[in-house]
Biopython code that builds the backbone (N, CA, C, O; Angstrom):
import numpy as np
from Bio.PDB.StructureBuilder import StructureBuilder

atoms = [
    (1, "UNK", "N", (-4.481, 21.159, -37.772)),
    (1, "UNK", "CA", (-3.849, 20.804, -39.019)),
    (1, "UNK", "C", (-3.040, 22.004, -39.493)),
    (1, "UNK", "O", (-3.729, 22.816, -40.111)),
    (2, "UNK", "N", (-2.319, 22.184, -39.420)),
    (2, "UNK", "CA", (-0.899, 22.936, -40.052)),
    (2, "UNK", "C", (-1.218, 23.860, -41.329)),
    (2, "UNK", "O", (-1.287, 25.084, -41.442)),
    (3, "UNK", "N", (-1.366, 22.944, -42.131)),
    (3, "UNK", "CA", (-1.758, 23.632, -43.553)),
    (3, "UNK", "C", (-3.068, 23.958, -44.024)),
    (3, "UNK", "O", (-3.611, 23.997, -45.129)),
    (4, "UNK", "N", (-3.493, 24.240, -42.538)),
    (4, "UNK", "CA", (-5.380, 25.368, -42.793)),
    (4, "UNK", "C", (-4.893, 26.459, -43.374)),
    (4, "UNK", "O", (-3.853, 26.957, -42.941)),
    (5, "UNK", "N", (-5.690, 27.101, -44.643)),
    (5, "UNK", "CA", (-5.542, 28.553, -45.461)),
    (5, "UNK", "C", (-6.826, 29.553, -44.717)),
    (5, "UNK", "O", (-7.915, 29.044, -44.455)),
    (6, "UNK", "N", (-6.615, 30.596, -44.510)),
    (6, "UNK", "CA", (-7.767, 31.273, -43.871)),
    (6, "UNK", "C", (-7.974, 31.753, -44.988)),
    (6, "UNK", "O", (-7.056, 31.998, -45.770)),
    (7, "UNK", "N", (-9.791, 32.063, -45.364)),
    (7, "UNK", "CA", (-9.572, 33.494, -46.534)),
    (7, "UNK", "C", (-10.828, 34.080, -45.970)),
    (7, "UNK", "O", (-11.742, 33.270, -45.816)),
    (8, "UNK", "N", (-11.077, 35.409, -45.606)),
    (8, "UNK", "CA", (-12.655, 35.767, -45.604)),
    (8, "UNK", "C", (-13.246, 34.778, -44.533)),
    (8, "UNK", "O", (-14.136, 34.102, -45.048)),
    (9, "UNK", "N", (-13.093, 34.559, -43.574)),
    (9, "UNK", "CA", (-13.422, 33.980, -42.460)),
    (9, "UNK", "C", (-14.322, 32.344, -42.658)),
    (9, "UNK", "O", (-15.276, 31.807, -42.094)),
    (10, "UNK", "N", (-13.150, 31.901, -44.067)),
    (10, "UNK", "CA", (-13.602, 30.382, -44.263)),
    (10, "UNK", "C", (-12.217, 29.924, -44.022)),
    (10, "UNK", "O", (-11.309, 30.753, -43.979)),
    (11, "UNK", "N", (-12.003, 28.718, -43.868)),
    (11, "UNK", "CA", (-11.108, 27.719, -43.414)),
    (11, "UNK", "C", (-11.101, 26.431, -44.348)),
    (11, "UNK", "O", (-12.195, 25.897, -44.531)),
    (12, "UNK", "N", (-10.034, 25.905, -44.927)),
    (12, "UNK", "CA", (-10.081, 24.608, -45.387)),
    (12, "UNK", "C", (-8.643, 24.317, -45.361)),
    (12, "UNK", "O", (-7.796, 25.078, -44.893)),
    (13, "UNK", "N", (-8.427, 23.227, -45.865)),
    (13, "UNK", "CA", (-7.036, 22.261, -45.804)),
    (13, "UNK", "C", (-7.203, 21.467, -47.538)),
    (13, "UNK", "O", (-8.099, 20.678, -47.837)),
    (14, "UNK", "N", (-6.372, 21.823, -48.237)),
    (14, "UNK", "CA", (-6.053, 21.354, -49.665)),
    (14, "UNK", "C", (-4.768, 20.755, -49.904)),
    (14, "UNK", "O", (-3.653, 21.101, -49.514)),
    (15, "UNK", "N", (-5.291, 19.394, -50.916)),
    (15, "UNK", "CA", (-4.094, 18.802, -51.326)),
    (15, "UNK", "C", (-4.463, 18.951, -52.940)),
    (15, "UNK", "O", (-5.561, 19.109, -53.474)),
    (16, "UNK", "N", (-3.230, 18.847, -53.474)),
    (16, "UNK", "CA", (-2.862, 19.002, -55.153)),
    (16, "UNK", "C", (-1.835, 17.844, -55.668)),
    (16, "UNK", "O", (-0.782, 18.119, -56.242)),
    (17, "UNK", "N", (-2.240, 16.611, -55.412)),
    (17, "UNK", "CA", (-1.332, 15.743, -56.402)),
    (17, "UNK", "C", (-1.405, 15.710, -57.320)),
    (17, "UNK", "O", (-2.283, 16.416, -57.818)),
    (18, "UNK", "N", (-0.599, 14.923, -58.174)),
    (18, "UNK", "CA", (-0.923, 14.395, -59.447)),
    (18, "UNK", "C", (-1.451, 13.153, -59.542)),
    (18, "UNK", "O", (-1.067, 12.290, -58.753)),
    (19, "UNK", "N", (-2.426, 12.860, -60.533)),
    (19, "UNK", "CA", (-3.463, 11.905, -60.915)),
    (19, "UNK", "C", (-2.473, 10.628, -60.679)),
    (19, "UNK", "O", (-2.742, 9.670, -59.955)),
    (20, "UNK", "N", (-1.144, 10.823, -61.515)),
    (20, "UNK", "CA", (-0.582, 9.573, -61.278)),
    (20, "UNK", "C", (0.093, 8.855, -59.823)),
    (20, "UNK", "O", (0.523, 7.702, -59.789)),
    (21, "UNK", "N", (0.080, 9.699, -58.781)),
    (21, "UNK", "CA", (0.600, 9.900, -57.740)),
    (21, "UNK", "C", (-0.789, 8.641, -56.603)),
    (21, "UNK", "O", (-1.257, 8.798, -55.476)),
    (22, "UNK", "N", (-0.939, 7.774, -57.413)),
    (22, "UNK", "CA", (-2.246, 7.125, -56.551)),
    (22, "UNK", "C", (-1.983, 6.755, -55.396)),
    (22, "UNK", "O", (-3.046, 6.592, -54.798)),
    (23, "UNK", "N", (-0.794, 6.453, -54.527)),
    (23, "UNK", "CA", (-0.417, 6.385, -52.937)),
    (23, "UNK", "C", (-0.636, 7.613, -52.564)),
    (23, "UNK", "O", (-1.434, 7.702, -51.631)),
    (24, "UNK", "N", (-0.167, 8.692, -53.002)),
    (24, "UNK", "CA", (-0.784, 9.863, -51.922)),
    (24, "UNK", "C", (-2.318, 9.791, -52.284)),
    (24, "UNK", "O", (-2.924, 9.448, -51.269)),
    (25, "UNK", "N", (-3.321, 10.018, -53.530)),
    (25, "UNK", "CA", (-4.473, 10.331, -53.614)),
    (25, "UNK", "C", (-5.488, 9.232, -52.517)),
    (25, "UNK", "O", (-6.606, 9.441, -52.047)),
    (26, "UNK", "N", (-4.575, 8.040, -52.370)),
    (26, "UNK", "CA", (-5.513, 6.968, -51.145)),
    (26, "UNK", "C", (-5.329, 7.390, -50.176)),
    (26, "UNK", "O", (-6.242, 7.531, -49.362)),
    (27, "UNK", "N", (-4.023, 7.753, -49.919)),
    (27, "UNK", "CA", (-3.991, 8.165, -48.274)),
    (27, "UNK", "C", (-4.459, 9.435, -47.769)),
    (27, "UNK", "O", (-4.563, 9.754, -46.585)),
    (28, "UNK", "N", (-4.805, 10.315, -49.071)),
    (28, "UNK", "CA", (-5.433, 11.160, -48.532)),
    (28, "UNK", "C", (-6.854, 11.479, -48.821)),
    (28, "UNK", "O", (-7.316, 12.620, -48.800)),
    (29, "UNK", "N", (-7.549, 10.344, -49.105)),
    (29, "UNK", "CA", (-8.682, 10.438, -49.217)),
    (29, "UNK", "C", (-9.035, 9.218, -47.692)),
    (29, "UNK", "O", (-10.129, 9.008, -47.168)),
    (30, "UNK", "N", (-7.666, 8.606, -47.319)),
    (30, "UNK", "CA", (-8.068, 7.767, -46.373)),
    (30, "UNK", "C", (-8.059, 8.754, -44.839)),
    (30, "UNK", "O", (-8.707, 8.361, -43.870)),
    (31, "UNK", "N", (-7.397, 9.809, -44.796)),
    (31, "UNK", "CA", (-7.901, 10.942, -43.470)),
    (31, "UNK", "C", (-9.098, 11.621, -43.451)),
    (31, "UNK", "O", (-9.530, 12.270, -42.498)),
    (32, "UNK", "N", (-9.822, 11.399, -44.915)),
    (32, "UNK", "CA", (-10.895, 11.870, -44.942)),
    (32, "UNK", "C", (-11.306, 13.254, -45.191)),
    (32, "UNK", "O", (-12.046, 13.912, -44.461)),
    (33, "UNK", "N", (-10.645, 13.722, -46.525)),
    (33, "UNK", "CA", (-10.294, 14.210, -47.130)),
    (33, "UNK", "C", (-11.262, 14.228, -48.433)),
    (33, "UNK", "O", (-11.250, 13.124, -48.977)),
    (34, "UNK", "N", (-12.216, 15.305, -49.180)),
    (34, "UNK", "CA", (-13.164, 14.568, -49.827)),
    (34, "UNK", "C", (-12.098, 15.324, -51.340)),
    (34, "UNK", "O", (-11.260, 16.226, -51.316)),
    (35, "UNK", "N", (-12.608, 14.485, -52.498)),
    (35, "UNK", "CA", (-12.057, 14.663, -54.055)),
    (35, "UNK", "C", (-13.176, 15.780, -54.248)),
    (35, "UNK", "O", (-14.342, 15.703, -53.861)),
    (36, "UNK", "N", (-12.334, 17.258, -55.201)),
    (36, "UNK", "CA", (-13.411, 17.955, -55.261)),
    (36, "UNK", "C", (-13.418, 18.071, -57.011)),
    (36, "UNK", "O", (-14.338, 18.485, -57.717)),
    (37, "UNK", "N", (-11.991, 17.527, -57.461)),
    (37, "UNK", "CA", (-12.574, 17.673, -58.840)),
    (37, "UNK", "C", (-11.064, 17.637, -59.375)),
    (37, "UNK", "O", (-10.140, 17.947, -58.624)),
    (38, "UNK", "N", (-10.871, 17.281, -60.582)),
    (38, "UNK", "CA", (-9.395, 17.152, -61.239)),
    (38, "UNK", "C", (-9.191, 17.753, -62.545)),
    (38, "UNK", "O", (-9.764, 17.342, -63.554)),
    (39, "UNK", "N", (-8.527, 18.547, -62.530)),
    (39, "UNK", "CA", (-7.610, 19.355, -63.440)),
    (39, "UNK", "C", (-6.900, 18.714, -64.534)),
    (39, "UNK", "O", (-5.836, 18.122, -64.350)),
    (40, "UNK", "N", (-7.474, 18.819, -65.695)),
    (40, "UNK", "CA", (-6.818, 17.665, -66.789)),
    (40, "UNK", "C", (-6.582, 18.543, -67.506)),
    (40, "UNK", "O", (-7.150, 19.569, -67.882)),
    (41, "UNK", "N", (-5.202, 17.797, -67.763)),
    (41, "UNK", "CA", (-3.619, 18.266, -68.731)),
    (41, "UNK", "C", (-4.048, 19.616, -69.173)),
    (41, "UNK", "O", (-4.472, 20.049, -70.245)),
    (42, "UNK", "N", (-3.646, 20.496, -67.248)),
    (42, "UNK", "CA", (-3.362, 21.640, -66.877)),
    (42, "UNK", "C", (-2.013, 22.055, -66.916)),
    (42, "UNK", "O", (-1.762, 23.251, -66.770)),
    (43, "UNK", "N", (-0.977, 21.111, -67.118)),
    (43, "UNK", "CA", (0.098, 21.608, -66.865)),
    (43, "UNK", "C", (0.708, 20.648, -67.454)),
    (43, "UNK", "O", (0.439, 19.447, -67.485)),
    (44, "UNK", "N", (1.945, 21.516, -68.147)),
    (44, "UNK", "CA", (3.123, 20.447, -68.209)),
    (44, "UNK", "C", (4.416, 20.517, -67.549)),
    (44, "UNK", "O", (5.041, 21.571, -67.434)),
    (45, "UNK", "N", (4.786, 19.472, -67.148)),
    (45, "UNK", "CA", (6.079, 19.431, -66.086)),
    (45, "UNK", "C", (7.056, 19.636, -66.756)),
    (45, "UNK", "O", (7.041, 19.849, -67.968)),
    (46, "UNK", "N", (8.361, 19.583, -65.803)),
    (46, "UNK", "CA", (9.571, 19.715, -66.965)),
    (46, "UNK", "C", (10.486, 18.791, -67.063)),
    (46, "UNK", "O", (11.710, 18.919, -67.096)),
    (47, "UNK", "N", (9.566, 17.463, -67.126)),
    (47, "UNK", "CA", (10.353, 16.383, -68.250)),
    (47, "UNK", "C", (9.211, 16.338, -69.445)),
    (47, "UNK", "O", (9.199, 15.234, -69.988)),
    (48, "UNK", "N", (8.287, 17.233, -69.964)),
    (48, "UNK", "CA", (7.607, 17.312, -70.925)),
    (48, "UNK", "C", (6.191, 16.577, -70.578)),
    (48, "UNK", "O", (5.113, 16.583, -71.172)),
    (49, "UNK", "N", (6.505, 16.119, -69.714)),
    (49, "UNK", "CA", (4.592, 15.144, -69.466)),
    (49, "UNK", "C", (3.510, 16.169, -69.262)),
    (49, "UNK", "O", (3.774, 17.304, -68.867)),
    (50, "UNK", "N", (2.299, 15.764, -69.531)),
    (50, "UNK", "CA", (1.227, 17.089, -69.520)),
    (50, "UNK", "C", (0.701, 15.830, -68.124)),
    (50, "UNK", "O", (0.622, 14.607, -68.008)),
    (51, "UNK", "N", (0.411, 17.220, -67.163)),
    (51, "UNK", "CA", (0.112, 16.649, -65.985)),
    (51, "UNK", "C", (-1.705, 16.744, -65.183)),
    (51, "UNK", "O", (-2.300, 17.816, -65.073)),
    (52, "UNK", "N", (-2.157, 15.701, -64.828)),
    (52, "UNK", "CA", (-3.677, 15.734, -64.736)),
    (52, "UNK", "C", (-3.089, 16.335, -62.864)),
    (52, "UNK", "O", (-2.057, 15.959, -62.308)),
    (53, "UNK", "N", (-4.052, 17.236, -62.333)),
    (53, "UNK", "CA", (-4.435, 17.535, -61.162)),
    (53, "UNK", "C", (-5.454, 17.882, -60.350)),
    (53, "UNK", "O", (-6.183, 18.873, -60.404)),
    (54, "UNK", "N", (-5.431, 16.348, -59.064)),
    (54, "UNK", "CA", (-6.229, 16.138, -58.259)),
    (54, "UNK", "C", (-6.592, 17.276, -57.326)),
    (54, "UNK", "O", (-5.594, 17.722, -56.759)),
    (55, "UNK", "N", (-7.648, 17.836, -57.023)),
    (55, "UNK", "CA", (-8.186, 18.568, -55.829)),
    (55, "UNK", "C", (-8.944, 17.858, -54.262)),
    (55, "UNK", "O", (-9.899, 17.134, -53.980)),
    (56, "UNK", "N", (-8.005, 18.479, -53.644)),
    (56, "UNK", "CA", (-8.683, 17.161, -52.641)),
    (56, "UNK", "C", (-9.125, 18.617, -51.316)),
    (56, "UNK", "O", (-8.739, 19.786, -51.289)),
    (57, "UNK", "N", (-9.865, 18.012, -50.578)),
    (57, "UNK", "CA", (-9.974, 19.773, -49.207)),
    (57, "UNK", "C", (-10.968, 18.891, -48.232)),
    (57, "UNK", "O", (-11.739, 17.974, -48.513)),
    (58, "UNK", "N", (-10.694, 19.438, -47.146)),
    (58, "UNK", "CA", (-11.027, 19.216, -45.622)),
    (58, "UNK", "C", (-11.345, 20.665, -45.107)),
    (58, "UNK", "O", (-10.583, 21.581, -44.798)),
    (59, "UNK", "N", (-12.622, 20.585, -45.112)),
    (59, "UNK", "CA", (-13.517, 22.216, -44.756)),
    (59, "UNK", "C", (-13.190, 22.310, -43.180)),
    (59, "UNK", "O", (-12.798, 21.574, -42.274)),
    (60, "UNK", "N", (-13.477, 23.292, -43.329)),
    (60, "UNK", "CA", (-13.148, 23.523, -41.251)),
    (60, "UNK", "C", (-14.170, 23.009, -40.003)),
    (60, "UNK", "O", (-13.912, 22.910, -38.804)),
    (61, "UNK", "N", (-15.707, 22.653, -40.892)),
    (61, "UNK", "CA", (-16.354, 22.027, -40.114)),
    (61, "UNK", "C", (-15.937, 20.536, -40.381)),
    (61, "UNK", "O", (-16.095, 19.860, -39.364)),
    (62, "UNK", "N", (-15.524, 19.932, -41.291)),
    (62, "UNK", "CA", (-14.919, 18.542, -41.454)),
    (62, "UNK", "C", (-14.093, 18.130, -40.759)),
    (62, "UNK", "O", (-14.151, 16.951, -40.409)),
    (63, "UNK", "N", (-12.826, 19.144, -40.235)),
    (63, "UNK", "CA", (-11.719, 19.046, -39.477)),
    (63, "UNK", "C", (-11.521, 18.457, -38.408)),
    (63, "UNK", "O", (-10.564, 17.741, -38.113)),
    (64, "UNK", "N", (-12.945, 18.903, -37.429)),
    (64, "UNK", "CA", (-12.588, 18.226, -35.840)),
    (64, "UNK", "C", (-12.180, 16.675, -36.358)),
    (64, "UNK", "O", (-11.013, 16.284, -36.339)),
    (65, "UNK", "N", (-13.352, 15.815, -36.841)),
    (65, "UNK", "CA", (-13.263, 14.623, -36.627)),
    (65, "UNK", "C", (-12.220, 13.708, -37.414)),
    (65, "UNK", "O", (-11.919, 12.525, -37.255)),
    (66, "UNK", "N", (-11.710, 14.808, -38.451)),
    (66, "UNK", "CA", (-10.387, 14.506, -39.213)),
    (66, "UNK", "C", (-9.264, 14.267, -38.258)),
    (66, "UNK", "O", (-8.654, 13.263, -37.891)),
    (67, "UNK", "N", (-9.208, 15.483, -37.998)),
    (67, "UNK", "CA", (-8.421, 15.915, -37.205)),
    (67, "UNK", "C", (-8.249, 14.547, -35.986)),
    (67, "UNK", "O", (-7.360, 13.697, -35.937)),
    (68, "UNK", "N", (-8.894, 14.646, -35.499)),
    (68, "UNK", "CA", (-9.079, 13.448, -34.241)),
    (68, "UNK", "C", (-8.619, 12.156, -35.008)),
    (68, "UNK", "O", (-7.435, 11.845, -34.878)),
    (69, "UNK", "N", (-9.239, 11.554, -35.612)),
    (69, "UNK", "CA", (-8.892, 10.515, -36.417)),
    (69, "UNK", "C", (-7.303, 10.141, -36.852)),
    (69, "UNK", "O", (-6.658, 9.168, -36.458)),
    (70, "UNK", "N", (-6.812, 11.325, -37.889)),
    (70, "UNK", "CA", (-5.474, 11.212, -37.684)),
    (70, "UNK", "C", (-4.544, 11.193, -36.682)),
    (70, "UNK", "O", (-3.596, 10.411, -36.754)),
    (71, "UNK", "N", (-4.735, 12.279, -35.338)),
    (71, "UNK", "CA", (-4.172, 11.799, -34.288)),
    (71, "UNK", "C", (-4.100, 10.610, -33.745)),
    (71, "UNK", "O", (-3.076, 10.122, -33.266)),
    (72, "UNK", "N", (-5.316, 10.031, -33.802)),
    (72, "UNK", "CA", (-5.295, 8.397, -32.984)),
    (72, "UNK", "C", (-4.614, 7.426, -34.338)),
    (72, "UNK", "O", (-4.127, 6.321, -34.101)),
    (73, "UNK", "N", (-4.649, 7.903, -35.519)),
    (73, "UNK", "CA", (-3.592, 6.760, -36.309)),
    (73, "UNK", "C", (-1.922, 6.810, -35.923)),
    (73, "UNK", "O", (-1.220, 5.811, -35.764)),
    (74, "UNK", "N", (-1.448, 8.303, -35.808)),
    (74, "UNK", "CA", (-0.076, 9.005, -35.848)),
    (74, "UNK", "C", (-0.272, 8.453, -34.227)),
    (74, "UNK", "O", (0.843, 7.935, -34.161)),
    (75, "UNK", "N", (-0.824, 8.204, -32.975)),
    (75, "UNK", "CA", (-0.439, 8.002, -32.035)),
    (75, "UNK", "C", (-0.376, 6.240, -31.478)),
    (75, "UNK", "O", (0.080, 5.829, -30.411)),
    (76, "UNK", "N", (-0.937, 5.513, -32.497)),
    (76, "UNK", "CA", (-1.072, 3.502, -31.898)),
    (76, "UNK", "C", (-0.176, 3.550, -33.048)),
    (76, "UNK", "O", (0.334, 2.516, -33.477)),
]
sb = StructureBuilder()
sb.init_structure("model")
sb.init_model(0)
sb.init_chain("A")
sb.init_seg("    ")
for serial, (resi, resn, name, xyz) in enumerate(atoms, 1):
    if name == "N":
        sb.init_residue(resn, " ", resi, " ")
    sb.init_atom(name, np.array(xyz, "f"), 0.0, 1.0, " ", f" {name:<3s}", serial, name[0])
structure = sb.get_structure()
């Protein structure tokens, strides 16, 4: 997976949508991807909306079978 962060000899894979963004938050809870917790009206964007944000992460022992999984979707 591409967007593994190393820190201190841990490994994970993080996504940051927005709450309202519910096609990405399914599909990426559908690679298997677990919700670790959401960030409410942390931010405001700049058309003025105060924005809720999703935490989503795939640990490095989670990965193999992620990992595998998405390949066989991205490959049939």
């Amino acid at each position: 997976m591409p967007c593994v962060r190393k820190y201190r000899n841990a490994s994970a894979w993080n996504s940051k949508p927005t709450r309202l963004n519910e096609k990405s938050c399914a599909a990426i809870l559908r690679i298997g991807a677990k919700e670790e917790g959401t960030l409410r009206k942390h931010l405001i964007t700049w058309s003025g909306r105060v924005r809720d944000t999703v935490y989503f992460s795939i640990s490095d022992s989670e990965s193999p079978p992620v990992k595998q999984r998405l390949e066989q979707r991205l490959n049939s």
